[in-house]
C-alpha positions as CSV (number, residue, x, y, z in Angstrom):
1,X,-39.4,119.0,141.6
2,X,-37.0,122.0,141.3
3,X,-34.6,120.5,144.3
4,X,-34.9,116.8,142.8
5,X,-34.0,117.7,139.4
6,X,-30.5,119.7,141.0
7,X,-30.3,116.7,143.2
8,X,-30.1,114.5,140.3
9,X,-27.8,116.8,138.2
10,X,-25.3,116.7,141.3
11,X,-25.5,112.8,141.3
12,X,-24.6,112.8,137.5
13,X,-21.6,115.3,138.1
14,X,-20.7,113.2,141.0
15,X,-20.7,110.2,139.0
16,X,-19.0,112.0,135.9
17,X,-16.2,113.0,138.7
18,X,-15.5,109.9,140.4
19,X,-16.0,106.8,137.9
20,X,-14.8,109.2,134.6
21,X,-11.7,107.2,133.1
22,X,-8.8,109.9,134.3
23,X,-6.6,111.3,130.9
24,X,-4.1,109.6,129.7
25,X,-0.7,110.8,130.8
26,X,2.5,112.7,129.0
27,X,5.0,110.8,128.3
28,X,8.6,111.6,127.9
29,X,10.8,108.8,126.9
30,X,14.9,109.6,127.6
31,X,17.4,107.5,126.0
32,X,20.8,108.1,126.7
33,X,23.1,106.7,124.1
34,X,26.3,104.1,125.6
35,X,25.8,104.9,129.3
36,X,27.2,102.0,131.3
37,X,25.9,100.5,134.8
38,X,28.4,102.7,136.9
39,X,28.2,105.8,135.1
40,X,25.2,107.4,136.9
41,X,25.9,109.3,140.5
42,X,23.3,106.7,142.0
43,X,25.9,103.7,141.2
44,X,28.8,105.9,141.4
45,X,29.7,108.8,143.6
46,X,32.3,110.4,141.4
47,X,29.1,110.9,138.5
48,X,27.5,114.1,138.8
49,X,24.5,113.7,137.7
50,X,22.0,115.3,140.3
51,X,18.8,115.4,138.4
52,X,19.2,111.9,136.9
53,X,19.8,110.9,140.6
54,X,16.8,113.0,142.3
55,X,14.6,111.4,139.6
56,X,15.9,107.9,140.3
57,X,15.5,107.8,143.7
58,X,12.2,109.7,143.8
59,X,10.7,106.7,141.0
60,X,11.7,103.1,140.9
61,X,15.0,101.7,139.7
62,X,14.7,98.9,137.2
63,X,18.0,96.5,138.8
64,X,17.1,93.7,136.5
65,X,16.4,95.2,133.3
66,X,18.3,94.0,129.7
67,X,18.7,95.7,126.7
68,X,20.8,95.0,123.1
69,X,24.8,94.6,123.1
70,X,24.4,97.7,120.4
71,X,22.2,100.6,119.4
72,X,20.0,100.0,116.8
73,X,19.0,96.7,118.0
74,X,17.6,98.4,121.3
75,X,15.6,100.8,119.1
76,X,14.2,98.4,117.4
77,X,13.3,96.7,120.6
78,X,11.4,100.3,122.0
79,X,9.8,101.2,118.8
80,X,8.4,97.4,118.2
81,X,8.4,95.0,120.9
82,X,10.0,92.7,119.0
83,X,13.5,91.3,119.3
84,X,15.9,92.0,116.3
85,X,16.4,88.5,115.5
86,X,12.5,88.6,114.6
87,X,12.9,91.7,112.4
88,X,16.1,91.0,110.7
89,X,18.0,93.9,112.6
90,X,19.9,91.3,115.3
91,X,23.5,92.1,113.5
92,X,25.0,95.5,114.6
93,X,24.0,98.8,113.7
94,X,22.7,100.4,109.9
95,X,26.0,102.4,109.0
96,X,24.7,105.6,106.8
97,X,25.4,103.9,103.5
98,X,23.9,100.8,104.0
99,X,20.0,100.9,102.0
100,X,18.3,98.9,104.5
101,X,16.4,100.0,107.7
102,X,13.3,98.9,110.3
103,X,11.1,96.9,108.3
104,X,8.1,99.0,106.6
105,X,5.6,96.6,107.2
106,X,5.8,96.9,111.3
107,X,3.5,99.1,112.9
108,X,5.8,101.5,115.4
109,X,4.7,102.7,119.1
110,X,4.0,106.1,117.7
111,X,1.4,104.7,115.0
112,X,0.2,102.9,118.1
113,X,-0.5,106.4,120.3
114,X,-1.9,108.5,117.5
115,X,-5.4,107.1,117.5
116,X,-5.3,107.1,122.0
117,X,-4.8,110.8,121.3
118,X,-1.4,111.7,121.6
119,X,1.0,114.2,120.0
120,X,4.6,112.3,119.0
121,X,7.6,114.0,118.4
122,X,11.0,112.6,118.2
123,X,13.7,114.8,119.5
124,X,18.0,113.2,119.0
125,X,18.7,110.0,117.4
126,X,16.8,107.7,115.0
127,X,19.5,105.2,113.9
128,X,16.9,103.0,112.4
129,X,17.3,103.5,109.0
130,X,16.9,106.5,106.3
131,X,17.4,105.3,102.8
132,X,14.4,106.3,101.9
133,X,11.8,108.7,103.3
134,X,9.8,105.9,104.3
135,X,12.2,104.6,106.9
136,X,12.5,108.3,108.7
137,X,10.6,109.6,111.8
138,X,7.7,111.6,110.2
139,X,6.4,108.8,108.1
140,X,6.4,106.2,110.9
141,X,4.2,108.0,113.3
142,X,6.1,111.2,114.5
143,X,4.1,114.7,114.1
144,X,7.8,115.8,114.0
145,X,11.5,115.2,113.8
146,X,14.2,117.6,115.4
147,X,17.5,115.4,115.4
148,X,20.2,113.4,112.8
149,X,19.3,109.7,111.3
150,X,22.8,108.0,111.6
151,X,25.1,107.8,115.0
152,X,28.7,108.9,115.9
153,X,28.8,112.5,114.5
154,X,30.0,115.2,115.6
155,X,28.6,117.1,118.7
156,X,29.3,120.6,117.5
157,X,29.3,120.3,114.0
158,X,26.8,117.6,113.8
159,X,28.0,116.4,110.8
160,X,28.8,112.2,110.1
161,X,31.9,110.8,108.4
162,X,31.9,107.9,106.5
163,X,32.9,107.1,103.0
164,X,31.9,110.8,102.5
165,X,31.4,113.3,105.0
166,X,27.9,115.6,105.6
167,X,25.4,117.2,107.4
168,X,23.4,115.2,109.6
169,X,20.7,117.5,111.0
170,X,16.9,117.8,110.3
171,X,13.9,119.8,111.4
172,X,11.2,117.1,109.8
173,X,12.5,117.3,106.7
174,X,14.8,120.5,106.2
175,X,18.7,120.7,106.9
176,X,19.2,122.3,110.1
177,X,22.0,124.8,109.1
178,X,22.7,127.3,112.2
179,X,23.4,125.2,115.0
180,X,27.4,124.7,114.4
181,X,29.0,125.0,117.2
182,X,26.2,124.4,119.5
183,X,26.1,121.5,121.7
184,X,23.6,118.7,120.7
185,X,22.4,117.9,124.1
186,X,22.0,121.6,124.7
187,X,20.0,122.0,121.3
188,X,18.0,119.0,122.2
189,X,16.9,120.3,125.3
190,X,16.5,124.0,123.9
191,X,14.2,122.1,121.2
192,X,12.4,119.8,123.9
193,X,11.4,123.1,125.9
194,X,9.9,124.6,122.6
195,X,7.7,121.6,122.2
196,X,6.6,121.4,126.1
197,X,6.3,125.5,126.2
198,X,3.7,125.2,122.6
199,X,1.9,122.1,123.7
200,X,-2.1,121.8,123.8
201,X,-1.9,120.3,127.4
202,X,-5.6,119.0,126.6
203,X,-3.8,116.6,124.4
204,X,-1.4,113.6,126.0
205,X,2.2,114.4,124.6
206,X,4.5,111.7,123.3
207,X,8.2,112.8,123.8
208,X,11.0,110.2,122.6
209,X,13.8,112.1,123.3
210,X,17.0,109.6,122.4
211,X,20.0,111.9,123.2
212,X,23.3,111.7,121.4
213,X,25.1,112.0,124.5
214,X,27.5,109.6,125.8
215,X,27.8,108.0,122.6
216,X,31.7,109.0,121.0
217,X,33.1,111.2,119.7
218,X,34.1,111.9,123.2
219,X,33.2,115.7,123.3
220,X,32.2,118.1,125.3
221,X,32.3,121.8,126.4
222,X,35.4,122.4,128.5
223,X,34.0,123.5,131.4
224,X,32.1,119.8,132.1
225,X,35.5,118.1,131.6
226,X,37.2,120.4,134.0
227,X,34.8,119.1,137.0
228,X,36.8,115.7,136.6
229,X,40.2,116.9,136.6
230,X,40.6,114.2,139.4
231,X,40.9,111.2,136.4
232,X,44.0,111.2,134.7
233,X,42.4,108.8,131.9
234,X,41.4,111.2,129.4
235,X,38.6,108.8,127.7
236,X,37.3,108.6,131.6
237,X,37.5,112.4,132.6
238,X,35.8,113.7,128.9
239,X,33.0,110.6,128.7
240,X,32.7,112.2,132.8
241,X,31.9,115.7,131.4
242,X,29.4,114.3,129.0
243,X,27.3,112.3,131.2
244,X,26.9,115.7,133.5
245,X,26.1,117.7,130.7
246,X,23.6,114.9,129.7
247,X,22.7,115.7,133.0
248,X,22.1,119.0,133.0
249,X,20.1,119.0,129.4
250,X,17.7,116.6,131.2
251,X,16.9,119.0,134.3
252,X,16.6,121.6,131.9
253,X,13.6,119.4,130.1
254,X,12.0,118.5,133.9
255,X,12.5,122.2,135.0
256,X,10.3,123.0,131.9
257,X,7.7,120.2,132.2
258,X,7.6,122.0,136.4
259,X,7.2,125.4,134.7
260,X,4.4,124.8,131.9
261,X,2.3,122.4,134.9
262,X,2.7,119.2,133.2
263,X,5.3,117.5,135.7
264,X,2.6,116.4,137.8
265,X,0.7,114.9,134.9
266,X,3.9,113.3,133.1
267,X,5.2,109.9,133.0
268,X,9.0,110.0,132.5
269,X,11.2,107.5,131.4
270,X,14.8,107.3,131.3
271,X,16.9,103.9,130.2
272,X,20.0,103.7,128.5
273,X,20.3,102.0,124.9
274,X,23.0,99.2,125.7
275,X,26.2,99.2,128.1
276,X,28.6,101.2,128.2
277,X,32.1,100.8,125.8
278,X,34.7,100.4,128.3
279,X,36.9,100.9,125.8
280,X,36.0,104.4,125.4
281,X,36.0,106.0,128.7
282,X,32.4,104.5,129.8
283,X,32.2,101.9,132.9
284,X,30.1,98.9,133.8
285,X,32.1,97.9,137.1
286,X,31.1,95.2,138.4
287,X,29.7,93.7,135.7
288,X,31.5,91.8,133.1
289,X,32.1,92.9,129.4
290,X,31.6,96.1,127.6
291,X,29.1,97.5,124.6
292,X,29.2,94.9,121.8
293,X,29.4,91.9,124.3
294,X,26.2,89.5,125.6
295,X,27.7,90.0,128.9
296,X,25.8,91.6,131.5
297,X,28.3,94.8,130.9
298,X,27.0,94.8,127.5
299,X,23.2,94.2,128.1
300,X,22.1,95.2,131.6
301,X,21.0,98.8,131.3
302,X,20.8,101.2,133.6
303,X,16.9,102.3,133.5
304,X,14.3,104.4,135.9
305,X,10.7,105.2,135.9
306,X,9.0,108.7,137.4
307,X,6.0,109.8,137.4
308,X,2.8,110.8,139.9
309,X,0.6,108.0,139.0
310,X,3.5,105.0,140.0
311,X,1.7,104.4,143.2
312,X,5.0,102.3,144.8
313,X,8.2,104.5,144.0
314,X,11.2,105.5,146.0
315,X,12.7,102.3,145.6
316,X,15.2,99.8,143.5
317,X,12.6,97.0,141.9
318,X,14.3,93.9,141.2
319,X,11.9,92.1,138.6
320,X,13.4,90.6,135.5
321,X,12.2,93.2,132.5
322,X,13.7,93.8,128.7
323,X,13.3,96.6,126.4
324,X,10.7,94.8,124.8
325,X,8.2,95.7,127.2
326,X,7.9,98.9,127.0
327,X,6.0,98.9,124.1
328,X,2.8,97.2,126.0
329,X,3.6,98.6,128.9
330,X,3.3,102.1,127.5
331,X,0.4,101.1,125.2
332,X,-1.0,100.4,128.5
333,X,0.1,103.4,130.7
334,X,-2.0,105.2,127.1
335,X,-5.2,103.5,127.1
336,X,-5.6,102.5,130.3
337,X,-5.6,98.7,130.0
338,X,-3.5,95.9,128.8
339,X,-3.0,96.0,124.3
340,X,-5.1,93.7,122.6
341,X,-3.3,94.9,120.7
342,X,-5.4,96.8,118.2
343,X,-7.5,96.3,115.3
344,X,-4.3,97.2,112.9
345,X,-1.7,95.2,115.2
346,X,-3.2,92.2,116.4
347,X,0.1,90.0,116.1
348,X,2.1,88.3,118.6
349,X,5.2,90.5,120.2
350,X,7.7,89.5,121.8
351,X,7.2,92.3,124.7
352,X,5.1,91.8,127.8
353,X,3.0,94.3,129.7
354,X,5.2,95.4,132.8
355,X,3.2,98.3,134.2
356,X,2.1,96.4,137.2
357,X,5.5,95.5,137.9
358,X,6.2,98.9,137.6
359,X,4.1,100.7,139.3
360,X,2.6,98.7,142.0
361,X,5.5,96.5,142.6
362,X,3.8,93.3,141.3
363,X,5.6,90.4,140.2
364,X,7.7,90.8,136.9
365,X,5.7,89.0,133.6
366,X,8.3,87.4,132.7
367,X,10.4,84.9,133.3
368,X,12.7,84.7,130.4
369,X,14.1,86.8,127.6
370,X,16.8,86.4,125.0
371,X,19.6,88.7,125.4
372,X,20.4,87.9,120.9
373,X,20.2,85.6,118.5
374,X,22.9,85.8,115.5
375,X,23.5,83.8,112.8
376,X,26.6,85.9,111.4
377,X,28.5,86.4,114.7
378,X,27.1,82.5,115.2
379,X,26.2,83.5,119.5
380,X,23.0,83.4,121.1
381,X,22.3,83.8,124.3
382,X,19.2,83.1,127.0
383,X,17.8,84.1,130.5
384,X,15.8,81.6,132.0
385,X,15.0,82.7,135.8
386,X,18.5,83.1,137.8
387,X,20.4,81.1,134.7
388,X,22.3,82.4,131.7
389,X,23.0,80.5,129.2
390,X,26.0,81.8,126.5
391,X,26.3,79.7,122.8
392,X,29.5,81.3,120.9
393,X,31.5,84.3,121.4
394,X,29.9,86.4,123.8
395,X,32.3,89.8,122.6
396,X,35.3,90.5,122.6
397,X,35.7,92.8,125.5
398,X,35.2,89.7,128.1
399,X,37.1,91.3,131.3
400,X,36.3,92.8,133.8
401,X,37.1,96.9,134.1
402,X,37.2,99.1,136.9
403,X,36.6,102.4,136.7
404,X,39.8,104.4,136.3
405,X,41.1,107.1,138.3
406,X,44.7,108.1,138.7
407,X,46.0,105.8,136.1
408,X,45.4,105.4,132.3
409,X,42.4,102.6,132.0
410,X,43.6,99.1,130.5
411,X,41.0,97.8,128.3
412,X,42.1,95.3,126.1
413,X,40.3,93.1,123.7
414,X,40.1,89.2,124.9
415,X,38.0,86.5,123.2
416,X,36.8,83.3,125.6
417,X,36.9,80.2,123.0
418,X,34.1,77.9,124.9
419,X,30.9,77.1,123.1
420,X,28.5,77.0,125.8
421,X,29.2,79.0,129.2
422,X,26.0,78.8,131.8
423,X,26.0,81.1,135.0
424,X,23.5,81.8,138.1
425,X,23.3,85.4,137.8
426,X,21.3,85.4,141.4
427,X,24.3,84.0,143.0
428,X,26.6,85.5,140.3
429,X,25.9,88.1,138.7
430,X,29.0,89.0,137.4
431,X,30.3,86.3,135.9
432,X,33.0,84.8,137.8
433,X,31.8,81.4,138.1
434,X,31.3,79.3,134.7
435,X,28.8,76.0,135.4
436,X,28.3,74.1,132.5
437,X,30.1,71.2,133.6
438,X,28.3,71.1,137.0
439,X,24.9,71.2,135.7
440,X,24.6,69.9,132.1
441,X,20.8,69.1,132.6
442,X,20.1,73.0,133.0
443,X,22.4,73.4,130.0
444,X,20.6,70.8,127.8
445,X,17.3,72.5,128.7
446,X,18.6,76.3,127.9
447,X,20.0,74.8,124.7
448,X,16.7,73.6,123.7
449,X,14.8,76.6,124.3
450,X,17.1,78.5,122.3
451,X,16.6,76.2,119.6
452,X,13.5,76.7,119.9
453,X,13.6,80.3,119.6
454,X,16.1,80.2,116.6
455,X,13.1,78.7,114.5
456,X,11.6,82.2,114.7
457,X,15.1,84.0,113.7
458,X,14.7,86.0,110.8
459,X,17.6,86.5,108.2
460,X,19.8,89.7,109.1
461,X,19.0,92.5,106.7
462,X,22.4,93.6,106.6
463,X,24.1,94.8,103.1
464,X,26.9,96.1,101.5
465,X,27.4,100.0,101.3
466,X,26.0,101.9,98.5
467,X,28.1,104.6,97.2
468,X,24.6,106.7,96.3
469,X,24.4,107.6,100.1
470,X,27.6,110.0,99.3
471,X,26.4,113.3,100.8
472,X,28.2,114.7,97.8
473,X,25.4,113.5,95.9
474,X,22.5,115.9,98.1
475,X,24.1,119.3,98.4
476,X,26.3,118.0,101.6
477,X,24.3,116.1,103.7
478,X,23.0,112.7,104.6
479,X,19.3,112.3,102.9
480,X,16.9,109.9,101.6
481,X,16.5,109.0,98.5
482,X,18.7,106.4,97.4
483,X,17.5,102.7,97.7
């Protein structure tokens, strides 16, 4: 009796051991901020950027992956799974005075992960809206907020100018007063190690860590600028300096995750928000365009995934993906199987689950994607399998820029007057060769398609500046509390 009794408490351990559902994984979320297709050391040689590149080539490069022309679009598209044209953010970016943000009544990822167990912190920039304390990180599904709300300030001071000048710096809620002067992708790191170093590792940890960095103001300590004193273009050699120190803030965070033993265990994703502006020191060579643009410059985004449980890695994947998908995809990576989505988000999304793709090497999900649809710029464009199909301006950055090196770079503004341009990006994919007149058939089906789609558009949520967002008005910095 005695050995059939251990005999059977061995075959229940045995079965607890090897059919047990295994925990769901950390995951740590990079965004880097304006980083353009050739301005990684794994496009480019003359990048340093050694632990992006270790981490790249040790995981699986995403070649065909799209997000936004601009920033808060994208962040829209991570924190959603929606496009902007179906959430009324399609339009460029919330300025700090405009009372409007991501609409209240859309559940966010973090809201998703809280009931799978995980502990969310944000960690940079929101850039999603902050009128009111509604719109802001902590009341959207984040157990904390370390970062700024708006985009474009300062790197030392970490303070934003327009139409009034302030403080753009919280812990949760507080002012962060004693970091001028400090680097923010140094005090982002520095914070991100305080978070991994404190963490219950018997909880799964959800780290959005959108970094300020490469966005302008082009700043950065001296000594990253002087390890590019090769380029004489001085937008070039800073933008250079920031994408190492970038660099170096991120090995800092891996170094951490290797130290506290949750590396192994982690799930890290790195993906830039849009292209790169050419026009202010960043690079997309070969592609065409810039930031801004719905050329591939301005929408193909340099993007990788690491982690122990991608079971194919150490290669360059080339299914079609958008930054739509990560938000089933990661619901997914959480729970363990695909998003129904839940009993509080059963709606339709615009995202597709692309974790087999990732990490198995499976065929991509999808076939198609929109790259924007906006009724104030009047452009649109679609992706249909190897054809792209542009309605309206595309941008107006429309060249093509090398990366400059010993001479200043000339980027100049040029706008392309044709309504409808249609490319094969297989054959093509930067945008030499225009085929609308060659194939109107393909044409006449894109354009229905994206007809189709603009039923769904939503009206931009764009408005004017209120002068109550003054930081004059809240003791000197930017703060909720005025729509």
């Amino acid at each position: 009796m005695t050995v059939s009794v251990i005999g059977l408490t061995a075959l229940l351990e045995c079965l607890v051991l090897c059919y047990a559902k295994p925990p769901p994984p950390h995951i740590v979320f990079i965004v880097a901020d304006d980083l353009g297709w050739n301005d990684v050391g794994f496009r480019n040689p003359d990048i340093k950027s050694p632990n992006l590149d270790k981490l790249a080539h040790e995981g699986v490069i995403l070649d065909q992956y799209y997000v936004q022309p601009v920033c808060t679009p994208s962040r829209n598209a991570f924190m959603t799974g929606y496009y902007p044209f179906h959430t009324g953010l399609q339009d460029g970016v919330i300025f700090p005075n405009q009372p409007y943000g991501l609409p209240l009544n859309l559940t966010l990822l973090p809201q998703m992960l809280k009931p799978l167990g995980y502990s969310t912190h944000i960690i940079g920039k929101w850039h999603l809206g902050f009128c009111k304390w509604d719109y802001t990180p902590t009341w959207r599904g984040f157990d904390s907020f370390y970062g700024y709300y708006t985009g474009s300030e300062d790197y030392f001071s970490h303070t934003r100018a327009y139409k009034g000048i302030g403080l753009d710096f919280r812990d949760n809620t507080r002012v962060v007063l004693d970091k001028n002067g400090t680097y923010s992708s140094i005090v982002f790191a520095e914070q991100a190690k305080k978070i991994i170093s404190s963490h219950n590792q018997t909880v799964p940890l959800y780290l959005y860590l959108p970094f300020q960095s490469v966005h302008a103001p082009l700043e950065v300590p001296q000594v990253y600028e002087d390890m590019y004193s090769f380029i004489k273009d001085k937008y070039r050699r800073i933008f250079s300096g920031m994408v190492t120190a970038m660099d170096d803030a991120i090995g800092n965070v891996t170094q951490a995750l290797v130290d506290y033993g949750m590396m192994k265990d982690t799930l890290l994703v790195f993906t830039t928000d849009n292209g790169g502006p050419s026009y202010l020191g960043a690079n997309n060579w070969p592609l065409r365009g810039a930031k801004t643009t719905l050329w591939e410059g301005g929408t193909r985004g340099t993007a990788f995934v690491h982690g122990s449980m991608v079971q194919k890695s150490g290669y360059v994947n080339t299914g079609l993906m958008h930054a739509v998908d990560w938000f089933p995809t990661l619901l997914t990576v959480a729970s363990g199987r695909p998003p129904g989505l839940s009993s509080h988000r059963t709606d339709s999304i615009d995202g597709v689950d692309q974790w087999a793709m990732i990490s198995q090497g499976a065929a991509s999900h999808r076939e198609e994607f929109i790259y924007n649809i906006d009724r104030i710029k009047n452009n649109s464009a679609i992706r249909s399998g190897d054809y792209k199909l542009i309605m309206g301006n595309p941008g107006y950055y429309s060249g093509w820029y090398p990366p400059p090196k010993l001479d200043a770079a000339q980027v100049k503004k040029t706008m392309h007057t044709a309504d409808i341009r249609l490319f094969n990006l297989k054959e093509d994919p930067t945008e030499h060769n225009e085929l609308s007149s060659k194939f109107p058939d393909i044409v006449k089906k894109l354009q229905a398609k994206l007809l189709n789609y603009k039923k769904g558009e939503k009206a931009p949520l764009n408005k004017p500046g209120d002068p109550r967002a003054n930081p004059k008005y809240f003791g000197g910095a930017w703060t909720p509390g005025w729509c």
